[in-house]
N, C-alpha and C positions, 0 to 999 in steps of 0.2 A: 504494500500500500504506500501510496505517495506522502511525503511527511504534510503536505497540505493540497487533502483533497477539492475536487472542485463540489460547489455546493448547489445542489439540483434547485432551481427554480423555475416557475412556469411567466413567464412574460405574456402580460395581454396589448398585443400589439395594434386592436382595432384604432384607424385612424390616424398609426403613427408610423413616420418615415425610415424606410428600411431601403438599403441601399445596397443592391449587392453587383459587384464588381468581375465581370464574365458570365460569359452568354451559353456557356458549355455543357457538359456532361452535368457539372455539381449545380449549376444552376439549374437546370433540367428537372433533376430531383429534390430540389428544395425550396423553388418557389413557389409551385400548388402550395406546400402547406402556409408558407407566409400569405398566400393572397388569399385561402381560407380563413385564415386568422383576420382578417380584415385590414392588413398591414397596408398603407401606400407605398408601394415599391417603386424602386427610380433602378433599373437596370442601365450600370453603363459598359458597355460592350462596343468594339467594332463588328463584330460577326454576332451570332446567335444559331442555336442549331432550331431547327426548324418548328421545334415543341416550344419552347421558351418565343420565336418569332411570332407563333400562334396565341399565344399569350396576350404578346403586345398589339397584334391585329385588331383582336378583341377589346382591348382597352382593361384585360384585368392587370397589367404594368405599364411602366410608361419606360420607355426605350431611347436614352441618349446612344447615338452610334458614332462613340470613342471612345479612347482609351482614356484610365485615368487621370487625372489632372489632384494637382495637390485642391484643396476646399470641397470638395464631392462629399464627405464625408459631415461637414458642419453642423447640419442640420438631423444629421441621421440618429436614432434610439439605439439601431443594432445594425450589422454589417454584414454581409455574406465576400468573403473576400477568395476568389476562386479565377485569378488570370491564369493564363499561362508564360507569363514572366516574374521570376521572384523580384527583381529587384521592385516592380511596383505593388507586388503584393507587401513587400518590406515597408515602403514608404505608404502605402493605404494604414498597415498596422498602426504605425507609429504615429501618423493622422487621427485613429482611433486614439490612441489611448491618451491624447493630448485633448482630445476633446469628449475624455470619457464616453467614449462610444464602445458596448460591448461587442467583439467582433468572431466573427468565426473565419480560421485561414481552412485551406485542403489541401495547402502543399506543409504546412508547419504547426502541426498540434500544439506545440511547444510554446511557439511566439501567439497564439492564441490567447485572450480573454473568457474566451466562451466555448464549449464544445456543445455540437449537436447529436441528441442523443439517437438512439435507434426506438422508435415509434412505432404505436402502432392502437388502435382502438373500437372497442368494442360494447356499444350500449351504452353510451353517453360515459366510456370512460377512458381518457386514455392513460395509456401505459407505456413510460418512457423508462430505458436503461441505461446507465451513463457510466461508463468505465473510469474506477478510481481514478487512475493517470494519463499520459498522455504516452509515455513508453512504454508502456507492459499493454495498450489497446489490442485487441484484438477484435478488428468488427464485424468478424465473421460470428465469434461465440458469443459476442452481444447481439447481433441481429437473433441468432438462435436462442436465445432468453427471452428475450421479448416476443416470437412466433409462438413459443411453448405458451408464455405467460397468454395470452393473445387468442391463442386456439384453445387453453383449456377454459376461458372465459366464454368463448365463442361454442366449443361443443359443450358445455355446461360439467366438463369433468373436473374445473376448478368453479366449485361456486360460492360467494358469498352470501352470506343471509342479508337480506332488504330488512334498513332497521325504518323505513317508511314504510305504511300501511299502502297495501297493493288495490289497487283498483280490480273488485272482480268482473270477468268478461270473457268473451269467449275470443279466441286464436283459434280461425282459420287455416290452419297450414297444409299446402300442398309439398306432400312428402318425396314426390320426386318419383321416379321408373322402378324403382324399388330395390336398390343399393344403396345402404344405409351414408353412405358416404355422399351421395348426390342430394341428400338436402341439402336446401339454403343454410346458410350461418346464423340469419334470425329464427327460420325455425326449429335449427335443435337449440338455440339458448332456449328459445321461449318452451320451448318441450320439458328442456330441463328444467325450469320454474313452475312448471304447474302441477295441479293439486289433481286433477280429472283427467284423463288423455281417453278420448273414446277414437277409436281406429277402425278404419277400413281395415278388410282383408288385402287386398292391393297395395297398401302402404310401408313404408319401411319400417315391419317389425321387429328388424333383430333391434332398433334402439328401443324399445321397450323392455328389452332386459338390462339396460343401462338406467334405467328410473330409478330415485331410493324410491324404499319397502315404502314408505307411508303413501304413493302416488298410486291411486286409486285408476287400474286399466279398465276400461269397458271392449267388449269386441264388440262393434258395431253390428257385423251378422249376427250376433245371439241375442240383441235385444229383440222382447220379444210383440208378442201382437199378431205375428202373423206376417210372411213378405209383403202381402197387401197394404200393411201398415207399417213398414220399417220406416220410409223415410220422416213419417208422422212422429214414429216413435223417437228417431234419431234427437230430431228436432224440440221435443220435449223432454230428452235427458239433456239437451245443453243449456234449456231455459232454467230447469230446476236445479241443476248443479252450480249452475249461476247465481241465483237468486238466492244459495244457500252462502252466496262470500267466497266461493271457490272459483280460481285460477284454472279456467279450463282451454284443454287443444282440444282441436276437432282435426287428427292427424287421417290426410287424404293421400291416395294415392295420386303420382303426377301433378297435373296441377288442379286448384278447388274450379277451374270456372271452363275445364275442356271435361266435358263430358262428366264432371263430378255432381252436377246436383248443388253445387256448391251455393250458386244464389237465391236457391231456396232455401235453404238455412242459415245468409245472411235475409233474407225476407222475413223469415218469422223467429231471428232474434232480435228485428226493428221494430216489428210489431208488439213484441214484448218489454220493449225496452233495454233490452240489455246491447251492452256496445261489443262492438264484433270487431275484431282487427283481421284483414285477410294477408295470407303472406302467400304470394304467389311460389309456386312449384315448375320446377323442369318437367314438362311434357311428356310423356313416352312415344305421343308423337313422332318429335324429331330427336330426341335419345336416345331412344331401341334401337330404328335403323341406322342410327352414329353409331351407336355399340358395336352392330353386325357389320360397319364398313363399308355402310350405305349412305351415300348424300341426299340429301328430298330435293338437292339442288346442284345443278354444277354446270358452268359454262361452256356452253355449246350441246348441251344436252335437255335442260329442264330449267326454263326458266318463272314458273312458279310451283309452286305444289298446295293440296286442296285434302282438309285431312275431314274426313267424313265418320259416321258412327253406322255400323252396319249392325245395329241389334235388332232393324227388323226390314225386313226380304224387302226388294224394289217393290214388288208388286202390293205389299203391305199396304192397305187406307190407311193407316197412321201414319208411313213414312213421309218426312218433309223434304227429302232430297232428290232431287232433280237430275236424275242420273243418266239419262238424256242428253242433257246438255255435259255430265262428268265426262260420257263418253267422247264426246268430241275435241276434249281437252289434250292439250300435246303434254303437256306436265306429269307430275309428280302426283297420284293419289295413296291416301296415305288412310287406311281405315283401322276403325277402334273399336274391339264388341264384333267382329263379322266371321271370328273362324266358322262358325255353324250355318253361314248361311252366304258364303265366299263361293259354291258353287253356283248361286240363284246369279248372285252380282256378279262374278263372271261373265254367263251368259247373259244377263241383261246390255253389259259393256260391249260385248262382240255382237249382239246384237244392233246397236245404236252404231257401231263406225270403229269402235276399238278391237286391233288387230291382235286375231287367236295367238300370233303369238308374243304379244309383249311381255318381259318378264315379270315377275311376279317372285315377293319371296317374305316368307312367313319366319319372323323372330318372336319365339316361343321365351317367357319368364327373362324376358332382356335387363341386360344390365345385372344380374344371378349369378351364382356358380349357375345355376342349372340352366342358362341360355343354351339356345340350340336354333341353327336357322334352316330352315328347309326354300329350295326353291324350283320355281314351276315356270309354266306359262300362263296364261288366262284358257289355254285350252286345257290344260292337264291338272290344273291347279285344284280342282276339286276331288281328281281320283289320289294326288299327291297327300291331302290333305288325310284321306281316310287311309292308303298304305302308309303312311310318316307316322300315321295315330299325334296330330298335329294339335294341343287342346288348346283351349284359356288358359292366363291370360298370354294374347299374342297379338303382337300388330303386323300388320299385311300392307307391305307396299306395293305398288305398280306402277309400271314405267320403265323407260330405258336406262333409269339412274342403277337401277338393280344390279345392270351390269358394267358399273362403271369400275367400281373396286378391284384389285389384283384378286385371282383366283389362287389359293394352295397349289403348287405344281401337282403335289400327291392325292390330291384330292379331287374324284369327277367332276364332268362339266352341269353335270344335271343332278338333280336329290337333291339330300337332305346333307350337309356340313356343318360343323362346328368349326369357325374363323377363331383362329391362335389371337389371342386376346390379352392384355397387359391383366392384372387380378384385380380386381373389383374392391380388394379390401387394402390397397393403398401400397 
């Protein structure tokens, strides 16, 4: 330890004149957080790299373009001092400290007043690490203290107790394709804060064995009533579990508002009064066939894609989709809910103008150890689907993107494959 440590303080810079000196790499990464903080920045630079230019475009700094000059510094609260000439980063210093200006160098820790520490924050908190000295730094193991600090805040495996009373309500959250690691950052904190977590089957349940004991799981399919009345039911354990002062998730699979039902049970926890926060979810949509190697999009092949729910046959009076016109589409369709009824919409599609043989490929529990992707045509995709024994849940794309991906040398041109895949658990 240094015989006189530097002593952590937090500066609130809204308003006040910060002056940093090159236009480079370290200004790059250091001026978002000053013009977050509200700082008026004076960037003086001859060049700038093209982030930090974008900056001044914008009007969030203001951009003198030249080098420095002795008084630059007069006016200034704090410093960012980041040339690529020491002799004027020497003389900026020494400017600083004549006119008490706290300054940070990046070629010279040493002749520094101020060090920048390695940041990072999570839920209105941040969390800064600052290394005793300026010789023994190391900013690799400091950045890595602060990620740890940071991620266990962020996955709720460091949590502190709220010595403020918590507003009870219900948390929305779309849980993502169903590897526990593709949720958002706000919705495993807020998972890990709550008192109720009623889940979908679809959702990522292995973090529910990560809740402490006292957090009360509901399985969403076992509440009961009857299927006719789940989503009634669903809807009425979040009001009451609310109304009781309890912190509740409503943990969805993908995201709350493709295909989840989701705004009906923000509808009738408005109707009820209780306040509802929705955190939106990664899609299985376009995740799955990311997982399997598939784009819903790529240049010169598919330039939109159209993601549909196929839980009931074209020919269905219920159905709302216009499959018709889906066929005529050169794009990307992309369906959710349709393994059981993928041979109707097949031939509906080859009927309407889409060709028997576009590809077609079914990624079965995506984003799982247990993915597995099978693939077809729109002519064959039906008898694939019953020899593959192809079940829920599975998303089914179509289109020529299907075959855009490198194929396994070792593995046939047609069926069912498993794509070599980085692991799922990080």
């Amino acid at each position: 330890m240094a015989e006189h440590p530097a002593y952590p303080v937090g500066l609130r810079l809204f308003g006040r004149r910060v002056v940093a000196l090159g236009g480079g790499q370290v200004a790059q990464r250091r001026l978002p957080a000053l013009v977050a903080a509200g700082a008026d920045v004076l960037l003086v630079a001859p060049e700038a790299t093209p982030s930090v230019e974008a900056m001044a475009d914008a009007g969030a700094i203001t951009w003198v373009r030249r080098r420095y000059q002795e008084g630059d510094l007069a006016d200034a609260w704090y410093a960012l001092i980041a040339t690529s000439d020491p002799a004027a980063n020497t003389a900026a210093s020494a400017e600083a400290e004549r006119h008490r200006v706290w300054c940070v160098r990046s070629d010279d820790a040493d002749a520094a007043t101020a060090w920048t520490p390695a940041t990072g924050h999570s839920a209105g908190v941040t969390v800064a690490v600052l290394t005793t000295d300026a010789r023994g730094r190391d900013p690799r193991h400091t950045a890595a203290i602060r990620d740890a600090v940071v991620e266990g805040l962020r996955d709720g495996t460091l949590v502190a107790r709220h010595h403020r009373t918590r507003v009870p309500g219900v948390a929305l959250v779309g849980g993502g394709p169903g590897d526990p690691d593709l949720i958002t950052v706000r919705g495993r904190r807020l998972l890990a804060e709550a008192d109720v977590v009623i889940a979908d089957r679809l959702g990522p349940r292995d973090l529910l064995a990560e809740l402490p004991p006292h957090v009360e799981v509901i399985d969403a399919a076992k509440i009961p009533y009857g299927r006719a009345m789940a989503q009634e039911a669903i809807n009425d354990a979040l009001i009451q579990h609310a109304r009781q002062g309890r912190s509740v998730v409503r943990l969805k699979g993908g995201d709350p508002f493709v295909f989840g039902r989701g705004m009906e049970e923000v509808q009738a926890l408005a109707e009820a009064g209780i306040p509802c926060t929705v955190v939106p979810g990664i899609s299985s949509s376009i995740s799955v066939p990311g997982a399997a190697g598939i784009p819903v999009t790529h240049r010169g092949v598919a330039h939109e894609f159209t993601v549909v729910s196929g839980h009931v046959a074209p020919d269905d009076q219920r159905s709302l989709v216009d499959w018709p016109a889906l066929a005529r589409l050169t794009g990307t369709l992309v369906v959710l809910m349709g393994v059981d009824k993928i041979g109707q919409i097949a031939e509906t599609l080859i009927a309407h103008g889409r060709s028997p043989d576009t590809p077609v490929a079914l990624v079965q529990e995506g984003t799982t150890a247990a993915q597995r992707r099978v693939d077809a045509t729109l002519a064959t995709v039906a008898e694939t689907v019953r020899a593959e024994d192809v079940r829920p849940p599975a998303v089914i794309v179509i289109g020529e993107v299907v075959a855009v991906g490198p194929r396994p040398a070792s593995e046939p041109a047609g069926g069912a494959r498993r794509p070599h895949l980085p692991s799922n658990r990080g």
